[in-house]
SEZAVEX-948844 format. One record per residue (C-alpha): x, y, z. Coordinates in steps of 0.2 Angstrom, whole numbers, padded with zeros to 4 digits, always signed. Layout:
N
XYZ...
//
This chain:
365
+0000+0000+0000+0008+0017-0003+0002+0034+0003-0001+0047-0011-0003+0066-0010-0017+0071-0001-0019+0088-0009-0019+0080-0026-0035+0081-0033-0045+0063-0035-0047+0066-0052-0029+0067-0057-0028+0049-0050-0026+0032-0062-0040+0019-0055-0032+0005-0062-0014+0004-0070+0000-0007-0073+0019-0008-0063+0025-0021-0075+0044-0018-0067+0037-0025-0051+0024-0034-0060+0009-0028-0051-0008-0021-0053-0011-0003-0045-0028+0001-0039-0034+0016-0032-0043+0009-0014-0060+0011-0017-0068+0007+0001-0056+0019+0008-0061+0035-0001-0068+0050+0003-0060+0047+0020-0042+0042+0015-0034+0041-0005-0023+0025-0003-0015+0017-0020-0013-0003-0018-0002-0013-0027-0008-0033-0030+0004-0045-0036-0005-0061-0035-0022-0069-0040-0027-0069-0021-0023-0052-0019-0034-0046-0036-0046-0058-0035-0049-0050-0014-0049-0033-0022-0064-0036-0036-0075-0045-0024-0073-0033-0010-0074-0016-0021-0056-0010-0021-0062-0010-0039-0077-0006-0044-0085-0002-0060-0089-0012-0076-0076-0005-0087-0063-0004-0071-0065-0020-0066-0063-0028-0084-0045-0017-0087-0041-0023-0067-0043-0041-0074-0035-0038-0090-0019-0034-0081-0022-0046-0069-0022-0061-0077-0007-0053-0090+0003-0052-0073-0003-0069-0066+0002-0076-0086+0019-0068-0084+0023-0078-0069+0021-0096-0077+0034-0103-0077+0036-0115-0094+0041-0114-0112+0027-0128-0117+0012-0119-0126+0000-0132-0118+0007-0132-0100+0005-0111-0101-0012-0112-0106-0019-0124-0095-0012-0114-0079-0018-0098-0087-0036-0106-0090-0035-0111-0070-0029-0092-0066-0043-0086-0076-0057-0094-0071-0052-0091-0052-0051-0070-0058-0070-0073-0066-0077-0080-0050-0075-0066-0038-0090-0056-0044-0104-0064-0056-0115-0050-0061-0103-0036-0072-0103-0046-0088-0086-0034-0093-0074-0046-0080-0080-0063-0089-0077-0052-0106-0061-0045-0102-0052-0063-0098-0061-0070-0113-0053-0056-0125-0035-0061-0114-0038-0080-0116-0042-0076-0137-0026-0070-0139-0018-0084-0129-0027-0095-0142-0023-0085-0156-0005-0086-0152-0002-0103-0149+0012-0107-0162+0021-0093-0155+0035-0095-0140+0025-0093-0124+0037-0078-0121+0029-0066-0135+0011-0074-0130+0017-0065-0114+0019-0048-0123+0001-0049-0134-0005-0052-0118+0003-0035-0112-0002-0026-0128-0018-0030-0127-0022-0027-0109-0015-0011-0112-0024-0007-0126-0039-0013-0118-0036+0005-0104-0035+0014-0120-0049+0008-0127-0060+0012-0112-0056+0030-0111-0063+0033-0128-0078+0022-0126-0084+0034-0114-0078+0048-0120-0089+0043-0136-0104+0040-0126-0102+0054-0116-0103+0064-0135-0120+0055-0140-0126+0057-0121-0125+0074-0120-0136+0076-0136-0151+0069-0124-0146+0085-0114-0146+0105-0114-0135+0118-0106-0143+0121-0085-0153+0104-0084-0156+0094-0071-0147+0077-0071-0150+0063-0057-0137+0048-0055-0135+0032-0044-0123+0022-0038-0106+0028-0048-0101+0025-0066-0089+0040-0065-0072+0040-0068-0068+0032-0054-0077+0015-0060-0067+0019-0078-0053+0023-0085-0056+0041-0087-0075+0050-0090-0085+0037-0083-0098+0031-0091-0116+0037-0086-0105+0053-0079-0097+0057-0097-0110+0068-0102-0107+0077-0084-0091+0081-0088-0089+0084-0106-0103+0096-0102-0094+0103-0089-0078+0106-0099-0091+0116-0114-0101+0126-0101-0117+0118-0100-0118+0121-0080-0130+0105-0076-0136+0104-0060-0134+0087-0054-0141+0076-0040-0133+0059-0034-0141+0046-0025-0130+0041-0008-0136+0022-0017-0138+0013+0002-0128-0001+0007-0112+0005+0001-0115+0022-0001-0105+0025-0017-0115+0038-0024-0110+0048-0008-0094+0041-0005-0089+0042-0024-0099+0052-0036-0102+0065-0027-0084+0068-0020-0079+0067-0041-0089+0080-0048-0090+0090-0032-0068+0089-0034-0072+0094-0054-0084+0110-0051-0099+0102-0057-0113+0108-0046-0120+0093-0037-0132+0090-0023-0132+0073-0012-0148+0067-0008-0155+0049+0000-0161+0036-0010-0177+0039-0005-0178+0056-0011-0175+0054-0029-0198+0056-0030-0197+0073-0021-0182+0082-0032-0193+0074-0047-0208+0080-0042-0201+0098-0039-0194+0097-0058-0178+0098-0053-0173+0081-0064-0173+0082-0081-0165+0067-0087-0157+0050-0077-0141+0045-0082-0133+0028-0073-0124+0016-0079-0124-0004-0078-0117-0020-0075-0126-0032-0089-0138-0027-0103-0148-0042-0108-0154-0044-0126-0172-0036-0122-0163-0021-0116-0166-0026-0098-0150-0020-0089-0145-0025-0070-0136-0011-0061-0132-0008-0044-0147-0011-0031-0162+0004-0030-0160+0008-0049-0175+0001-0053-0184+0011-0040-0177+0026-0049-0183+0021-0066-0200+0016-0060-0202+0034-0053-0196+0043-0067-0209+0034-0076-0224+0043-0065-0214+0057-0067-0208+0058-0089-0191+0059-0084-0182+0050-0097-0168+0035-0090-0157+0034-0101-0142+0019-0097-0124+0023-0102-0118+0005-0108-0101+0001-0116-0103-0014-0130-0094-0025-0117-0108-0023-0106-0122-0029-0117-0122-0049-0116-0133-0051-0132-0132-0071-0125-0142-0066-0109-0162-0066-0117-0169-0055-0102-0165-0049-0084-0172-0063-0077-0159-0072-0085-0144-0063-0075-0136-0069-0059-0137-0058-0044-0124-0057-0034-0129-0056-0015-0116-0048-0003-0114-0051+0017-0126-0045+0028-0115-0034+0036-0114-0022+0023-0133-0019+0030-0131-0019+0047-0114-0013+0051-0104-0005+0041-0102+0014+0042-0110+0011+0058-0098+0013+0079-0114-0002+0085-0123-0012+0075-0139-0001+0070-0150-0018+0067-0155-0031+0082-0144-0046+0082-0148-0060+0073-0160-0052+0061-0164-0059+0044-0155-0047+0031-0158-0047+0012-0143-0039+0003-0143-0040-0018-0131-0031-0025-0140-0028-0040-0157-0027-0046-0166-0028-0063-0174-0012-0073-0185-0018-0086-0183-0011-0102-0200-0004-0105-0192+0009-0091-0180+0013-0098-0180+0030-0114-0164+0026-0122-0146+0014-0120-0129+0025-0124-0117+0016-0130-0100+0019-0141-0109+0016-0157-0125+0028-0154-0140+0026-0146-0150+0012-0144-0169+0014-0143-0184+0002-0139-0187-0012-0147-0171-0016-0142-0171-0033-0148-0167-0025-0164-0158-0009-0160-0144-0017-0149-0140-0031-0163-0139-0012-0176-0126-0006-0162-0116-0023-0164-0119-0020-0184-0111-0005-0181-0096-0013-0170-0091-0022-0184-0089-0009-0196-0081+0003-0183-0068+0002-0169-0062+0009-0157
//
């Protein structure tokens, strides 16, 4: 763990990068911000596959770069000239990575892309397989940036200068490369003088809507309120809101999308109230194999998320039954618009997401 300067701005921070002279991955700590700006440095699997499943790293696209360089690092390490004895250790290293958290589609897609150049490589020595594996991890992190830069562009068309925008959970820069993903229109907003007034959900149990969003755009100038999860109705009502940007985990093929847990409960108020959800999805998030959200896996965390942490005592009874879903489903009839990369999807998505894909093929980034 290393200290960093505490009058350097969060925004000027790496999430995720690569020490490959000390072969190690370097997050930013996650669970220890606002409070305390930690980087950490992981050189084995135990230690990266700790960091994903207890939010270190967070974030769709951060976790799949995170598990890009992971499992480059992990690859480095085997020890053998053989082709098939380096592959078969890498498969065992790679699935252990893809087990720490089921839900984000973009860690299962980022080790899939690593194990397609393993494959792709196969009559080469295993020490330039080592290298692609490098190369393409890196260009993975450059990838990201201008994914979300992209969608930040056909985001803020949905948009005009001194709106009102609401967010949950965070998919901001610090669950990305750089941008963020539902926050990119924030930002390149920001940097164009469209002053939006912006409300983020605390998003209860882990609070990363006041522990990270808000503490990103408040560092970046953007003019943001914090408010309870449960009073996302009121600003609504008031017309404060026009427009919800959040990001996601998994976009299913009916344009169901799972994203952190209370974002359906946003969408379904937005709906009473005509405020347009509009879900800020990099390709590698949508999992045209999955039919519908019923199809996705939640991932259910520790009860103690619930009942003590952030807490001096326990603020529930001991003993007490607690339901904790990291995740929960907004249905795609909720649901005005899906940002990705490529443009902007619209209902029926069964059609306009496999147009995006169309797109990706003719197009990269």
């Amino acid at each position: 763990m290393d200290s960093t300067d505490q009058k350097k701005n969060i925004m000027e921070y790496e999430t995720v990068a690569l020490d490959d002279e000390n072969s190690a991955l370097v997050i930013l700590d996650q669970t220890k911000l606002p409070g305390s700006t930690e980087l950490i440095s992981l050189h084995t699997g135990e230690e990266i596959w700790d960091a994903i499943y207890l939010l270190k790293v967070r974030g769709a696209p951060a976790i799949g770069v995170a598990a890009a360089f992971g499992i480059y690092l992990l690859a480095k390490g085997i020890e053998t000239r053989d082709y098939d004895v380096f592959y078969r250790e890498f498969c065992k290293k790679k699935d252990y990575l893809n087990s720490a958290r089921p839900t984000a589609v973009n860690l299962s897609w980022a080790l899939n892309r690593m194990e397609q150049v393993c494959v792709a490589s196969q009559n080469l020595p295993v020490a330039e397989i080592k290298q692609k594996l490098r190369a393409e991890a890196i260009a993975m992190k450059e990838e990201d940036i201008r994914v979300c830069k992209a969608i930040g562009e056909y985001g803020l068309t949905l948009v005009k200068p001194g709106d009102g925008i609401l967010t949950h959970c965070n998919a901001g820069q610090l669950a990305t490369c750089r941008y963020g993903t539902a926050t990119a229109p924030i930002y390149l907003g920001q940097e164009r003088g469209y002053n939006f007034r912006v409300f983020a959900d605390e998003t209860r149990p882990l609070l990363q809507g006041a522990r990270l969003t808000s503490y990103e755009l408040h560092a970046s100038g953007v003019d943001v309120t914090l408010i309870c999860d449960n009073m996302s109705a009121t600003v609504m009502r008031n017309g404060w809101v026009n427009a919800v940007f959040v990001g996601c985990d998994r976009v299913a093929a009916n344009g169901d999308t799972a994203n952190k847990i209370g974002t359906s409960v946003v969408a379904t108020v937005a709906k009473r109230y005509n405020v347009p959800v509009y879900i800020c999805a990099p390709t590698s998030t949508i999992d045209m194999s999955t039919a519908t959200g019923a199809d996705i896996t939640i991932e259910q965390r520790p009860a103690h998320e619930v009942t003590d942490m952030w807490y001096e005592k326990p603020m529930a009874p001991a003993g007490v039954k607690v339901f904790n879903p990291a995740f929960d489903v907004t249905d795609h009839d909720l649901i005005a618009g899906i940002v990705t990369e490529y443009g902007i999807a619209r209902a029926p998505y069964t059609e306009s997401l496999k147009e995006i894909f169309a797109q990706k093929k003719v197009k990269t980034f």
